[in-house]
C-alpha positions in Angstrom: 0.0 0.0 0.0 1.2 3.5 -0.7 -1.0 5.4 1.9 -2.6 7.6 -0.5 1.0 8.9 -2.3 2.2 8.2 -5.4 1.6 5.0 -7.7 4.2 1.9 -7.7 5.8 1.7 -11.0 8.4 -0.4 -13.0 11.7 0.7 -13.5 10.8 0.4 -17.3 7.9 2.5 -16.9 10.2 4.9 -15.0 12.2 4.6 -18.5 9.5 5.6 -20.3 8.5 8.8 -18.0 12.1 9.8 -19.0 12.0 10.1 -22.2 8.4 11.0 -22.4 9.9 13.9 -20.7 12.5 14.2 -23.4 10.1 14.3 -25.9 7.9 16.9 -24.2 10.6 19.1 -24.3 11.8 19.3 -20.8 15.0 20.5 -19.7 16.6 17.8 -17.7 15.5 15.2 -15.8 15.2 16.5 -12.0 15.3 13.5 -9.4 14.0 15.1 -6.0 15.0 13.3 -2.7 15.6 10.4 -4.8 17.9 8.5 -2.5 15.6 5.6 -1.3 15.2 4.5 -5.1 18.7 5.1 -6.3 18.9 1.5 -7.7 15.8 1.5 -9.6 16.7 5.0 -10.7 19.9 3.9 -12.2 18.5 0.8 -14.0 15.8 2.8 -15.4 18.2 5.6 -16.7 21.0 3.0 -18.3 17.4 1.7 -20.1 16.7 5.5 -21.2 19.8 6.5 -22.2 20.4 3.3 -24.2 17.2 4.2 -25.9 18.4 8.0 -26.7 18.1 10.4 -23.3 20.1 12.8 -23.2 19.0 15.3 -21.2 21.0 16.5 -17.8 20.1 14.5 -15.0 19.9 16.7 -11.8 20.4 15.2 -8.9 18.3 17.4 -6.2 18.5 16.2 -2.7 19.1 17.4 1.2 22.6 17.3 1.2 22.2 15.1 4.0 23.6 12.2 2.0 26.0 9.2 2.9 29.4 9.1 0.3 28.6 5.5 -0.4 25.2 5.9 -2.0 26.8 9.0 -3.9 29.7 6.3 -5.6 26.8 4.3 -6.4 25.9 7.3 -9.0 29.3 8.2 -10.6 28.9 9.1 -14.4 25.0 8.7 -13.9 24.2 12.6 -12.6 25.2 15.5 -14.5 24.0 18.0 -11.7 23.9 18.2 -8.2 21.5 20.3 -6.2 22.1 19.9 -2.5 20.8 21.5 0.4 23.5 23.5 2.5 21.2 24.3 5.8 23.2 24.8 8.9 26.6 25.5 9.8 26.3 25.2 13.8 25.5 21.3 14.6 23.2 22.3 17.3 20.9 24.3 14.8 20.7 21.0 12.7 19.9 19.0 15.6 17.2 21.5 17.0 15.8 21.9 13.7 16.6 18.8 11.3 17.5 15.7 14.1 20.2 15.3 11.9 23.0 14.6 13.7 27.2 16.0 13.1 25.2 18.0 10.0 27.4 19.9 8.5 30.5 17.6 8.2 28.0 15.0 6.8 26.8 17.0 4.2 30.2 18.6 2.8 31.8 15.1 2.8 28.7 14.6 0.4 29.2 17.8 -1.5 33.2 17.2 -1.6 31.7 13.8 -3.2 29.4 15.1 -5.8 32.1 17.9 -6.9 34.6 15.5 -7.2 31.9 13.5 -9.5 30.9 16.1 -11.9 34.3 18.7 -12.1 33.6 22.5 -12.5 29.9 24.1 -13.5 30.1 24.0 -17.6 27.4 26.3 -18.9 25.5 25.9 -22.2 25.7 29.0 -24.2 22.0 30.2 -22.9 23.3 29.7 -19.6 21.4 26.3 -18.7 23.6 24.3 -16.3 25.1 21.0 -18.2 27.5 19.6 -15.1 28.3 21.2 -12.0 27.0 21.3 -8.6 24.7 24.5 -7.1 24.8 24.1 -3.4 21.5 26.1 -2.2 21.2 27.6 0.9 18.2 29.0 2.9 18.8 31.9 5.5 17.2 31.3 8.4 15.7 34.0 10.2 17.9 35.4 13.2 20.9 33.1 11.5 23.2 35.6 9.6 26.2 34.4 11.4 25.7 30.6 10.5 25.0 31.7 7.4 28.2 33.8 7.0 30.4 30.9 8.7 28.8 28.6 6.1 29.5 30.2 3.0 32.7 31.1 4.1 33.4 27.6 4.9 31.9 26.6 1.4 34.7 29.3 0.0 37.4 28.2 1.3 36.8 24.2 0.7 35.7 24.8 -3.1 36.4 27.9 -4.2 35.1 28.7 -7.8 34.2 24.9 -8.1 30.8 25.0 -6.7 27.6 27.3 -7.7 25.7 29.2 -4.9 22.2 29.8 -4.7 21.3 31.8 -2.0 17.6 31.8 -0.9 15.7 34.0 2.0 
């Protein structure tokens, strides 16, 4: 039973809703907090791209990730989109439960840069590779904010995209 969400599908179907999105002239294919299904996800894009995708495959996720599952996707995601949230560990863990944040998620990051190189740009601007680390403000957190980016400056330099949301 799926409680109400979503239907079950095939990893060929999910082939299909690929390119189906291919064909309907979408930009890339944008997996969001796909990390429970990242083995059917790659059968079903080895199945698509052997049957013509070629669309950028964006990889859009929490940051929150483990290294291992990220190896699991080398030369299969063209983008990365994690979440940067919190510098300060105790702002994770009052706000996300998610413990020794900030180290788990730039090991990720450090991972998915070391995946997909430098951002490369199409000549309209689109993102083809590359990895846009995006970041929320939180209200009354400047400083975390300021000791996060700088962190994220100093560990990747002109390697990594920002986008800065408040």
């Amino acid at each position: 039973s799926t409680g109400g969400f979503g239907i079950p599908i095939t990893e060929e179907q999910l082939c299909e809703i690929f390119l189906n999105l291919q064909a309907q002239g979408a930009l890339n294919i944008n997996l969001v907090t796909p990390t429970h299904y990242v083995p059917s996800i790659l059968t079903a894009l080895e199945l698509a791209r052997g049957r013509g995708l070629h669309l950028p495959v964006v990889y859009n996720s929490s940051g929150y990730e483990s290294v291992e599952t990220l190896r699991l996707l080398d030369g299969a995601v063209d983008i990365y989109l994690p979440d940067l949230k919190y510098f300060d560990d105790q702002l994770a863990q009052n706000f996300s439960h998610a413990p020794h944040y900030f180290q788990t998620a730039i090991s990720a990051i450090q991972e998915m840069v070391s995946q997909v190189g430098l951002p490369k740009l199409e000549v309209d601007g689109r993102m083809r590779k590359g990895v846009i680390i995006r970041h929320l403000m939180l209200p009354g957190q400047l400083e975390d904010t300021k000791l996060l980016l700088r962190a994220v400056a100093e560990r990747f330099g002109d390697r990594v995209m920002i986008s800065l949301m408040n």
